[in-house]
N, C-alpha and C positions, 0 to 999 in steps of 0.2 A: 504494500500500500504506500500510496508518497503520500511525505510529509510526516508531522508527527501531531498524535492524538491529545493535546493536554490534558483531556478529560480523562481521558484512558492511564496515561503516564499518571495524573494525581492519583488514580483510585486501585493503582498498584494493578492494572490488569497485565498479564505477560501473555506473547503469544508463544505457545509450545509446537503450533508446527500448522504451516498455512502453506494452501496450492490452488489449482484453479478451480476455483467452486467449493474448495472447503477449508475451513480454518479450527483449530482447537484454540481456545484461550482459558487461562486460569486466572485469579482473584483469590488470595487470601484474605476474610473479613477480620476487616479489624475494627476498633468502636466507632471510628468516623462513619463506616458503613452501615449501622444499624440506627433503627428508627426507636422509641420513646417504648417501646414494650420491648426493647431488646432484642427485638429481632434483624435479620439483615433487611435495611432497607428496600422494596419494592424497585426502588431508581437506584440503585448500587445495581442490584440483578438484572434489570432492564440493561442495563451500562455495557455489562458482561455482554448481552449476548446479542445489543445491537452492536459492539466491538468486532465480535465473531461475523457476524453477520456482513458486517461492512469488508472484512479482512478477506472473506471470501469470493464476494463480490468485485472489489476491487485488484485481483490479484495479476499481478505484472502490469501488462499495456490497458486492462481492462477500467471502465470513468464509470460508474452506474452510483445511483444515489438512491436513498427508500421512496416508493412512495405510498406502501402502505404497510405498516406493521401491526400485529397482535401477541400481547402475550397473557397467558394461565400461569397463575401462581398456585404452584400444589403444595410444596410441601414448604415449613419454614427452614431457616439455619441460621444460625448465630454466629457471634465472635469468637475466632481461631478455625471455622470450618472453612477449607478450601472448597471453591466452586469452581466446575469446566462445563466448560460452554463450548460446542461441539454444534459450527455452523453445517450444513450440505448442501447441495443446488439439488433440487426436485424435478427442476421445469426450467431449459433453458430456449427461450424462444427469441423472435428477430432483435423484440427491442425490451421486454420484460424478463426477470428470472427471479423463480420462485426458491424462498432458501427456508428451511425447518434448522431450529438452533433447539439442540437440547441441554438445558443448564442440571447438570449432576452434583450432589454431595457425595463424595465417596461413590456408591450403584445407585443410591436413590435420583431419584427424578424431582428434582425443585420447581422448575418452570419448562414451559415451552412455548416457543417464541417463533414464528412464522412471519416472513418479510419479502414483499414485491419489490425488487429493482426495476429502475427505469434505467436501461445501458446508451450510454451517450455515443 
């Protein structure tokens, strides 16, 4: 991906290994990341797995940007749990491409995250 993510760089997201049409990233939560009951904030997880989502999307020569994402928050996780975010490409057509991101704690399944690019 060109450039660099600030938002990504501040919330400690790392990418463990990106190619065309798929990306892994992790996030270690730390208390910046959690919301008022303790848990990892909803937009810390969101972060994560539009990060992945973007990383996949954008991989080498490729310029595409969102333009429609949803995510399901299933399961909670707290501070010290590592989360990965495991973008794919579903559907890649002329000028759209369809990516599912599944954010993992450990095997469990915490969110999932489904994203339209629009490819420039």
């Amino acid at each position: 991906m060109k450039g660099t993510d600030y938002l990504a760089e501040a919330l400690g997201i790392k990418v463990l290994e990106a190619k065309d049409g798929y990306c892994k990233a992790s996030m270690k939560v730390e208390k910046i990341h959690t919301n008022a009951l303790g848990f990892t904030h909803g937009g810390a997880i969101f972060s994560l797995a539009d990060y992945a989502f973007a990383h996949a999307c954008n991989y080498g020569d490729n310029v595409a940007v969102a333009v429609q994402v949803n995510i399901n928050y299933l399961k909670p996780s707290v501070e010290g749990d590592t989360l990965t975010a495991e973008a794919v490409r579903v559907n890649d057509g002329k000028t759209t491409g369809l990516y599912h991101v599944t954010v993992r704690k450990n095997d469990k399944i915490i969110a999932f995250f489904s994203g339209l690019a629009f490819k420039k």
